[in-house]
C-alpha positions in Angstrom: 256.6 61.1 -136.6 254.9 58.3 -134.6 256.8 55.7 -132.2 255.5 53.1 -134.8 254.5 52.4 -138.5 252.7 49.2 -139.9 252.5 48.8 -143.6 252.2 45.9 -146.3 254.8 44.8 -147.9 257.1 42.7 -150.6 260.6 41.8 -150.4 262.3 43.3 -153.4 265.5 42.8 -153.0 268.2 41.5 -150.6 272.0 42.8 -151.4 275.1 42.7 -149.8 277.3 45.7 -149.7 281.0 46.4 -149.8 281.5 46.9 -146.3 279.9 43.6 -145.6 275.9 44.9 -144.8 273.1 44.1 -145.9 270.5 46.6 -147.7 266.9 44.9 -147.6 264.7 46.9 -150.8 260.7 47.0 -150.0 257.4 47.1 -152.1 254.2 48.9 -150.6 251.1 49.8 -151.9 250.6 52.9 -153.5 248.0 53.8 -150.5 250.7 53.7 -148.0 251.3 57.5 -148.5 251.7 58.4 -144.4 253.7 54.6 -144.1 256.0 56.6 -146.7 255.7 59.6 -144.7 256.9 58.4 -141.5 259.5 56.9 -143.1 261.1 59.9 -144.5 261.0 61.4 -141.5 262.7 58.5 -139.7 265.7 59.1 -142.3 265.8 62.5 -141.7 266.3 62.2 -138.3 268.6 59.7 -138.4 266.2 57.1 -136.6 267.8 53.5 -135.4 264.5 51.3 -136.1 263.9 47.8 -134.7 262.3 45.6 -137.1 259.7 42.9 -136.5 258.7 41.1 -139.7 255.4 38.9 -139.4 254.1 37.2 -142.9 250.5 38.4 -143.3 247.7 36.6 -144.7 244.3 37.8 -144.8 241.3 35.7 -143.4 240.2 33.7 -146.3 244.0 32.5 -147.0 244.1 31.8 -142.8 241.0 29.6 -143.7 242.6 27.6 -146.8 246.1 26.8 -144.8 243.7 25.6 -142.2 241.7 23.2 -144.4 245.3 21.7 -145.9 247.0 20.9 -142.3 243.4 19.4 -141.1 243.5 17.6 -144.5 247.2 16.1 -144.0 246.4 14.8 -140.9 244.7 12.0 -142.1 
């Protein structure tokens, strides 16, 4: 078990539960196979994780967004 794990993934689902939390559901990529791993093995072990969520977009999608806001500028 590592001090960190960085995957891809999808929101799946967002639900409330009856004592008032939240459960967040992911989708990953059927390569993530150690991502899945590690995450057993934080559950296991009971591990308290802090989250940091950052929206991904490879290079070529960087490049479009970049085009549009230099495009609405004029």
């Amino acid at each position: 078990m590592s001090n960190s794990t960085t995957f891809l993934a999808t929101v799946a689902k967002v639900q409330t539960l009856a004592d008032g939390g939240l459960r967040f559901t992911l989708d990953v990529g059927e390569g993530e196979i150690v991502a899945a791993a590690e995450m057993m093995a934080y559950k296991r072990h009971g591990v308290v994780l802090s989250i940091t969520v950052e929206e991904w977009q490879d290079e070529n999608e960087q490049k479009k967004d970049e085009t549009r806001r230099n495009k609405a500028k004029f």
